[in-house]
C-alpha positions in Angstrom: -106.3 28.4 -47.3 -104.7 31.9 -47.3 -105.5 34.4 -50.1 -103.3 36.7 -50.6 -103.7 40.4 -53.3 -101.3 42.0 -55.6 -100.9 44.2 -58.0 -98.6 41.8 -60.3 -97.5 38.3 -59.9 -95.1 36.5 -61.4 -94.5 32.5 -62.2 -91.0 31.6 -61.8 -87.8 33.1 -60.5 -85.5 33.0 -63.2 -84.0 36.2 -65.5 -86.9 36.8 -67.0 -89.0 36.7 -63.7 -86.6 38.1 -61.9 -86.3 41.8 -64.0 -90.4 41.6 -64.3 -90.8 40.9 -60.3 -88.0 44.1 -59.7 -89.0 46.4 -62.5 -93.0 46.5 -61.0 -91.7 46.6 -57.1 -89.7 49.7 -59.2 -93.0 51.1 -60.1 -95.0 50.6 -56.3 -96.9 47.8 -56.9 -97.3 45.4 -54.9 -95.6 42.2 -56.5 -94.8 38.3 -55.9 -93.2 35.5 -57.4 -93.5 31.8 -57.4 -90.7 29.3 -57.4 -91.0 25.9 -57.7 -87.7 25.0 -56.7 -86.6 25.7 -53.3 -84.4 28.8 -53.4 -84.8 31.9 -56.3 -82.2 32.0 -59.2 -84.7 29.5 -61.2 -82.9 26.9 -63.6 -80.9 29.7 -64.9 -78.7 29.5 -61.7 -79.2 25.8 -60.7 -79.5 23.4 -63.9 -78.2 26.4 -66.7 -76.2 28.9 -67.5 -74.3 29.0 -64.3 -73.0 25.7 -63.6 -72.4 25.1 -67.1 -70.6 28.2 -67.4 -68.8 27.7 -64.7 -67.7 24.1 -65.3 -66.4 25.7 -68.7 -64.5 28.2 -67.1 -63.0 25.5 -64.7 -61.8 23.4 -67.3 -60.8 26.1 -69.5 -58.3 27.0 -66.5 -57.1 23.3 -66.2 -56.4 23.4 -69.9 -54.4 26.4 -69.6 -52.6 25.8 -67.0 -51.4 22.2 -68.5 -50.6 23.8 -71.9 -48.6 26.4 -70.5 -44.8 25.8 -70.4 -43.9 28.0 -68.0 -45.7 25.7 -65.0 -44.0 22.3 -66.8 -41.5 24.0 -64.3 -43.4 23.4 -61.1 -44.8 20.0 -62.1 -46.4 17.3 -64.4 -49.5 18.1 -66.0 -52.9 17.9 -63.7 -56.0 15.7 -64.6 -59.0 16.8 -62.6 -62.2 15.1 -61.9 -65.4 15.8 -63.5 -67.4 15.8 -60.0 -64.4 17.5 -58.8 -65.2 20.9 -61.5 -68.3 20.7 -60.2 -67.5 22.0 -57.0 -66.6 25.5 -58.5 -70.3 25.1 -59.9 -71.7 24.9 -56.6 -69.8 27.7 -54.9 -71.2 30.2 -57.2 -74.8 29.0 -57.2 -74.5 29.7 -53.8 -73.4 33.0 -54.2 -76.0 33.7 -56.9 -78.8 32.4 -54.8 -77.6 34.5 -52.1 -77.2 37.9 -54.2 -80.4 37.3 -55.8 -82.2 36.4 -52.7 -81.5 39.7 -51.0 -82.7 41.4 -54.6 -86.6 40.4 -53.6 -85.5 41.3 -49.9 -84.6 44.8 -50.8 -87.4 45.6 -53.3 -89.8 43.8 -50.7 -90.8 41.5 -53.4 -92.9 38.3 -51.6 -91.3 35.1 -52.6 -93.4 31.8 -52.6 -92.2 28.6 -52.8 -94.0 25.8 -54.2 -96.2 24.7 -57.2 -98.5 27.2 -59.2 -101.5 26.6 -60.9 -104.0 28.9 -62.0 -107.7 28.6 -60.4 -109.0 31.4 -63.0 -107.2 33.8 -64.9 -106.9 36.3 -62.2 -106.2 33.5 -59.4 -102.7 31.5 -58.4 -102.9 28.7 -56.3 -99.4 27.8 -54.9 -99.0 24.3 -53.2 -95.9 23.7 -51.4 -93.8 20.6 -50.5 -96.3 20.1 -46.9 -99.3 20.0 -49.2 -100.4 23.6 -48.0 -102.2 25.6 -50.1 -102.2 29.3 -50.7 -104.4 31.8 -53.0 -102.7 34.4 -55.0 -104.6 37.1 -56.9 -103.8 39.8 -58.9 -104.3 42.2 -61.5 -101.4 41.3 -63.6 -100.1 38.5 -64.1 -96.3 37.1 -65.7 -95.4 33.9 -66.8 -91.9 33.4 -66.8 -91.7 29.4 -65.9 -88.7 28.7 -68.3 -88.1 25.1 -69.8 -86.4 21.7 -69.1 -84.4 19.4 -71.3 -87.4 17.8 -73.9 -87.2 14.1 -73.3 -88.9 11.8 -75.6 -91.0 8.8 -74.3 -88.9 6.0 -75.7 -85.8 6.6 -74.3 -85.2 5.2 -70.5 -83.7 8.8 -68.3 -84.1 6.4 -65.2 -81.0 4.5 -66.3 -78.1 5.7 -64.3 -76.1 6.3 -67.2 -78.2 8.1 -69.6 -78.5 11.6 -68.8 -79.9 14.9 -69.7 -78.2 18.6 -69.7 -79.9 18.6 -66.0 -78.9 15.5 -64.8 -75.8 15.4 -66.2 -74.7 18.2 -63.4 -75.3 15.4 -61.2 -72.6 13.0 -62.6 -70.2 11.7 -59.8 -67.5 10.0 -62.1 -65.5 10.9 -65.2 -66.3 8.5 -68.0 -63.9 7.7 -70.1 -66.7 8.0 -73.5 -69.3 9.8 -73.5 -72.2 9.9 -76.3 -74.0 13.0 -77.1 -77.2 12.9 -78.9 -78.2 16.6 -80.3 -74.9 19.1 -81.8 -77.5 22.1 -81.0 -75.9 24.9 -78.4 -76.0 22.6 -75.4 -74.6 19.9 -77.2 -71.6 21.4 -78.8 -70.5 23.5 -75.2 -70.9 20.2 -73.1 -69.0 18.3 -76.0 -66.2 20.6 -75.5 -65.8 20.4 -71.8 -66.0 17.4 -71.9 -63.3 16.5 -74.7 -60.7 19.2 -72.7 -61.1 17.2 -69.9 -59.8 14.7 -71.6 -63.0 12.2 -72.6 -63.7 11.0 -75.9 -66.9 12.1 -77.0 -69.1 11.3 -80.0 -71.7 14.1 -80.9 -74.3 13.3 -83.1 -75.9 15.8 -85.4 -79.1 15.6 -86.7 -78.5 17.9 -89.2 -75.8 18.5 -92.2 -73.5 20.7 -90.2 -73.5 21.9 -86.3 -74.7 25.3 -85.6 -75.9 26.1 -89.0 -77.4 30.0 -88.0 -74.2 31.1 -87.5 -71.7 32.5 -90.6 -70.4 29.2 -92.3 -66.5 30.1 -91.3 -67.3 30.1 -87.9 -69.0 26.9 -88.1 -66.6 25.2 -89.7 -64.2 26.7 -87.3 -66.0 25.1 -84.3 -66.4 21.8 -86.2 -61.9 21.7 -86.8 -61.3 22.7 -83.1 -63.3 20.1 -81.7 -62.5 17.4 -84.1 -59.3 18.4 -83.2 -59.9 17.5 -79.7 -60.8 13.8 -80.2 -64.7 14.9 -80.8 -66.4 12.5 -83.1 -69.2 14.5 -85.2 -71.5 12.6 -86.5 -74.0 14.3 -89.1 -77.4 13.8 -90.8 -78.2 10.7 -88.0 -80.9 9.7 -86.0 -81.1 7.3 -83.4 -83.6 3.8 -83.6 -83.3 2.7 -79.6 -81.2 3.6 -76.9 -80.3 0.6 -74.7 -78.7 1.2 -71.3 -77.1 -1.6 -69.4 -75.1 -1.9 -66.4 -72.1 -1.2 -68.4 -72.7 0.8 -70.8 -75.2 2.2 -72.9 -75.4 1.2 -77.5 -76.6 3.8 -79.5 -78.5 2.1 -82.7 -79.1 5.0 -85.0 -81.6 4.9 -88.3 -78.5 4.6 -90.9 -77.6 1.2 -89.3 -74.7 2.1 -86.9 -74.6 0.7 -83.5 -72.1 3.2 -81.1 -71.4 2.9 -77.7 -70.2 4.2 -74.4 -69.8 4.5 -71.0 -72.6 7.5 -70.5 -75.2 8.8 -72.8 -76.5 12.7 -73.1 -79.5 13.9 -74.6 -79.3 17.3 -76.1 -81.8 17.6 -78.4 -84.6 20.3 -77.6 -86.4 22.2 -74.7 -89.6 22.1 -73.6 -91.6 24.7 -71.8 -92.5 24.5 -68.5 -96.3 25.2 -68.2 -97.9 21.1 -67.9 -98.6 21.8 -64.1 -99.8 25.7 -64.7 -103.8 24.5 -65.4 -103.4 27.0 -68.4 -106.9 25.7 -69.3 -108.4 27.8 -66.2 -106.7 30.7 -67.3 -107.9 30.7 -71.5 -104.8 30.1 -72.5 -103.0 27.0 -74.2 -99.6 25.6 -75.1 -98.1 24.0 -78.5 -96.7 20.8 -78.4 -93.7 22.0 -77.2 -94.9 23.4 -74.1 -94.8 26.7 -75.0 -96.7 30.0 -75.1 -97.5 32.7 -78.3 -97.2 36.3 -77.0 -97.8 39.4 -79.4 -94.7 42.0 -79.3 -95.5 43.4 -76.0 -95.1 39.7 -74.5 -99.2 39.5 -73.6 -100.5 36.8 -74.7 -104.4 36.4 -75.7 -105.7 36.6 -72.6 -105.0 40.4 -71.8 -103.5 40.8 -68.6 -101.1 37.9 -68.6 -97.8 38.2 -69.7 -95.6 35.2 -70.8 -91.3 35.8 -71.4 -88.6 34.1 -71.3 -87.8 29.9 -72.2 -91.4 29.4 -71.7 -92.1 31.6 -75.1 -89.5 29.8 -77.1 -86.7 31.6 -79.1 -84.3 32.6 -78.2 -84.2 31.0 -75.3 -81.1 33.0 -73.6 -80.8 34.2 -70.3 -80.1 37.9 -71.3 -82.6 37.8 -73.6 -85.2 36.9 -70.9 -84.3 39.3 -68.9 -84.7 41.9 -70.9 -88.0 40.2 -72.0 -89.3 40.0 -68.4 -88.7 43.6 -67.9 -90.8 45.0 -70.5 -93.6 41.8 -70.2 -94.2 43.7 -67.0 -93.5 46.9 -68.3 -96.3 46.9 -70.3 -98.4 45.4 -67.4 -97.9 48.9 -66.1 -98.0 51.3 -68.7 -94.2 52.0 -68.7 -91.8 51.3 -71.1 -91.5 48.5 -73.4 -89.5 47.3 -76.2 -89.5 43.9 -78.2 -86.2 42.2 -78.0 -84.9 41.1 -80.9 -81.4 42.9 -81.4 -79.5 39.7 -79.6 -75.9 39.1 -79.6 -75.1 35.1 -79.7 -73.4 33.9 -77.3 -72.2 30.3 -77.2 -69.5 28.7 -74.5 -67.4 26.0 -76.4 -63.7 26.1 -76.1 -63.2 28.3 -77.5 -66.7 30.4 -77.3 -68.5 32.3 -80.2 -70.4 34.9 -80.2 -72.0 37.2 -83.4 -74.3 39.9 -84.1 -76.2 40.8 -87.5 -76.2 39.0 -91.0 -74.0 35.9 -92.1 -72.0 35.9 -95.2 -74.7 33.3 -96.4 -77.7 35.5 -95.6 -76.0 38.5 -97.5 -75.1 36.5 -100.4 -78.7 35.0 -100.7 -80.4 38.4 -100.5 -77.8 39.9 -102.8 -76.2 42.0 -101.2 -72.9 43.7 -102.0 -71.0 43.3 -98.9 -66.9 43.3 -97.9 -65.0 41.5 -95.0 -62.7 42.6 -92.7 -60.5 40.2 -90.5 -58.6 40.0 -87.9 -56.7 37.0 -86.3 -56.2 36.1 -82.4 -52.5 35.1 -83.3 -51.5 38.4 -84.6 -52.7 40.4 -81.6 -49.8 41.1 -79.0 -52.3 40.7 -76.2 -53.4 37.2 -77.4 -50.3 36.2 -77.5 -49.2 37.4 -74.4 -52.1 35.1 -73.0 -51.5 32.5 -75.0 -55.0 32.4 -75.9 -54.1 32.8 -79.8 -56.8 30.7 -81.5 -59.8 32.7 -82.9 -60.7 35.3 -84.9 -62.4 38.2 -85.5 -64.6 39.6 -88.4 -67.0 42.1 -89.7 -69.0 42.3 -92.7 -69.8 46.3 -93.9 -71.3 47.6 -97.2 -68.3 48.6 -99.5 -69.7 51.8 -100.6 -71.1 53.1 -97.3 -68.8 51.0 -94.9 -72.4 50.2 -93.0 -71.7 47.3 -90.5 -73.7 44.4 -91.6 -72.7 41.7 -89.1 -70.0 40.9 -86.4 -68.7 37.4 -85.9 -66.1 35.8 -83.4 -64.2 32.9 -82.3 -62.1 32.7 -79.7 -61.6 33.6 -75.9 -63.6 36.2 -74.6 -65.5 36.4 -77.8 -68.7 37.5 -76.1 -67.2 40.0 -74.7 -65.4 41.6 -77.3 -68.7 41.1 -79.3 -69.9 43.9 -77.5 -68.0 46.6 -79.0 -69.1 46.1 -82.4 -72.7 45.8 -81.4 -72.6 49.0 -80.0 -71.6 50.7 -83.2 -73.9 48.9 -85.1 -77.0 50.2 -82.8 -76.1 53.4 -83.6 -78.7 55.5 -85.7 -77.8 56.5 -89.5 -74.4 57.1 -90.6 -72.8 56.1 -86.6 -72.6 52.9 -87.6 -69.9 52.7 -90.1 -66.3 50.8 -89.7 -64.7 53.9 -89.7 -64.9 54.7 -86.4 -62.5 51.5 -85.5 -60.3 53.1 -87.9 -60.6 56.5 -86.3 -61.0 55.3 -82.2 -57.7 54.9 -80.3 -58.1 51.5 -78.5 -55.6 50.7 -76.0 -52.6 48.6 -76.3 -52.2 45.8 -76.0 -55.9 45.1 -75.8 -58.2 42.1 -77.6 -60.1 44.9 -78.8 -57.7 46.1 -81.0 -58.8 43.2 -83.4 -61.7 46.0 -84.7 -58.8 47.9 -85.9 -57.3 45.3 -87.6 -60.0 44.0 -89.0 -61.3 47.5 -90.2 -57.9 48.2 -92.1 -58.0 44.5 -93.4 -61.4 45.5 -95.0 -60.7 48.9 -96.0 -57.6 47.2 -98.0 -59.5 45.3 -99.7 -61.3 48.2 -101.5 -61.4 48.6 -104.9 
């Protein structure tokens, strides 16, 4: 067995190990990361964010392109395939895997392939596919693992037609119903793809309303839109037994309903991936979830191992962990670190959502005096000009002080225009104040003219 020493190595090659991996080869050390799977990118860029994003954005196009009178012209509507959107999916992973690949490459990063375990809390052993073993050790040491799809006992993900938020990237038909069990993030995103493409889907909630951290308008919002789609929401349930069969698969939930449908989904929860890590050789333990407590410098309780990302729980988003990654090993080194906790939402339903900063809710519970300020998709020129006129946009500010308390979207590009708002809020004292939408010249016609509008809205509706 090789043994092989380093100044810092890191477990798993996702965002979060990714930015730790780079921002130590950044500093000299000598640094390598582990991947279980076999090329970097981590489930990020494989099972994540990028296929699902990129199926969105595939659909989204389909949908816009059937909708749009001007190519009723050229032809009849176009249905496209489910496995067929996946296609895009691939192409890009390809070119992420590729990008990211020559990332290690150019910082001279070693990249192992293979299982990891720990043999003491200063040791990696890394088996790969062959059975051969080799000996990591270092000073440092990041876990950055990330998590899978949590998938209870009593439910049968062998079935062909029950599936997870992994497996269901591997789905090689359309179904023509589709049951989704869990209206959390993942849910609600893969409920609207799949409704635009045309499926009827039922999404079951166990809870009283979907997405209930964000402001209350722009979850009720998301809940018309995709009822307005053919999306049957389902609150307050929980399911008994899930039967699959070679038709089909029944749903028997607690309240005495029986559904069913072609395919199944289970969206309900993430666990961390640390059961094959032999955390018990390093001091350290998981929670039932699978998941590991770090202090605000991302170390956990054994001093010089690091844990960011999935693997730590909230918020589980791939620009938080890379920002998390960064200063887990930043800290590692002595450099710069920062606890990330300033995080935009971001959330990839037809249309998406993103917000920043207190709900109406929150403000009204602490008492706080607080004003709104809207601004509608449909009364921008350049939403109109797209097409894309559903959505809005609005920000809540202290009346007397016109302090931005929180920033909340609907509608295309919503994560993006987020951006502008959360970069006035950030600023220190006084900069962050509505008035400088009111006094900023934004270009026309833009969607980030909706801060203007939204500003003056607010502003008019000062006593």
């Amino acid at each position: 067995m090789s043994s092989y020493q380093y100044d810092v190595v890191v477990l798993g090659a996702g965002p979060a190990g990714e930015s730790a991996a780079v921002n130590a080869a950044k500093h000299d050390k000598r640094v390598a990361i582990v991947e279980l799977q076999s090329s970097v990118g981590g489930n990020c860029t494989h099972k994540g964010t990028i296929p699902s994003k990129t199926l969105r954005h595939a659909v989204k196009q389909v949908v816009q392109f059937n909708n749009n009178p001007m190519f009723r012209d050229l032809g009849e509507p176009r249905w496209v395939s489910f496995p067929r959107m996946l296609e895009r999916s691939r192409r890009v992973i390809e070119d992420q895997v590729a990008m990211r690949t020559r990332f290690y490459a150019r910082n001279r990063i070693d990249v192992f392939f293979g299982t990891a375990s720990f043999a003491d809390p200063h040791t990696i052993q890394v088996t790969d596919g062959h059975g051969t073993r080799e000996s990591l050790v270092a000073e440092n040491i990041v876990i950055a693992t990330g998590s899978r799809p949590y998938r209870p006992a009593d439910v049968n993900f062998r079935h062909p037609r029950i599936y997870c938020s992994d497996t269901i990237l591997g789905l090689s038909h359309t179904p023509r119903r589709i049951m989704i069990y869990g209206a959390g993030v993942i849910g609600c995103e893969y409920a609207s793809i799949f409704s635009n493409l045309g499926v009827k889907v039922d999404l079951i909630d166990t809870r009283d309303r979907l997405l209930s951290f964000l402001d209350d308008e722009i979850s009720d919002a998301l809940s018309y839109h995709l009822r307005n789609n053919g999306v049957q929401i389902r609150h307050n349930e929980e399911y008994s037994r899930i039967e699959g069969d070679e038709s089909g698969v029944t749903l028997h939930l607690k309240s005495g309903k029986k559904m069913r449908a072609d395919a199944f989904m289970w969206a309900n929860g993430r666990t961390g991936n640390t059961d094959t890590l032999k955390l018990e050789n390093a001091g350290l333990e998981a929670n039932s979830r699978g998941q590991l407590q770090v202090d605000t410098n991302y170390c956990t309780r054994v001093e010089h191992i690091y844990a960011a990302g999935d693997v730590i729980g909230w918020p589980s988003l791939a620009s938080a962990a890379y920002d998390q990654g960064r200063s887990a090993s930043g800290d590692a080194l002595s450099k710069a670190s920062r606890f990330v906790d300033d995080i935009p939402t971001g959330i990839y339903t037809i249309p998406e959502i993103s917000s920043l900063g207190k709900t109406e809710r929150e403000l009204t519970d602490a008492r706080t005096p607080y004003e709104v300020g809207q601004a509608f998709f449909k009364d921008t020129a350049r939403a109109q000009i797209t097409g894309d006129t559903v959505g809005m946009l609005k920000i809540l500010f202290n009346p007397r002080t016109l302090e931005i308390y929180g920033i909340h979207c609907f509608g295309d590009q919503a994560s993006e225009i987020l951006h502008i708002g959360q970069a006035i809020m950030n600023q220190p004292g006084e900069s962050n104040t509505l008035a400088y939408f009111v006094n900023t010249t934004f270009n026309y016609p833009t969607m980030a003219e909706a801060y203007r509008i939204a500003a003056h809205n607010g502003l008019n509706r000062l006593h």
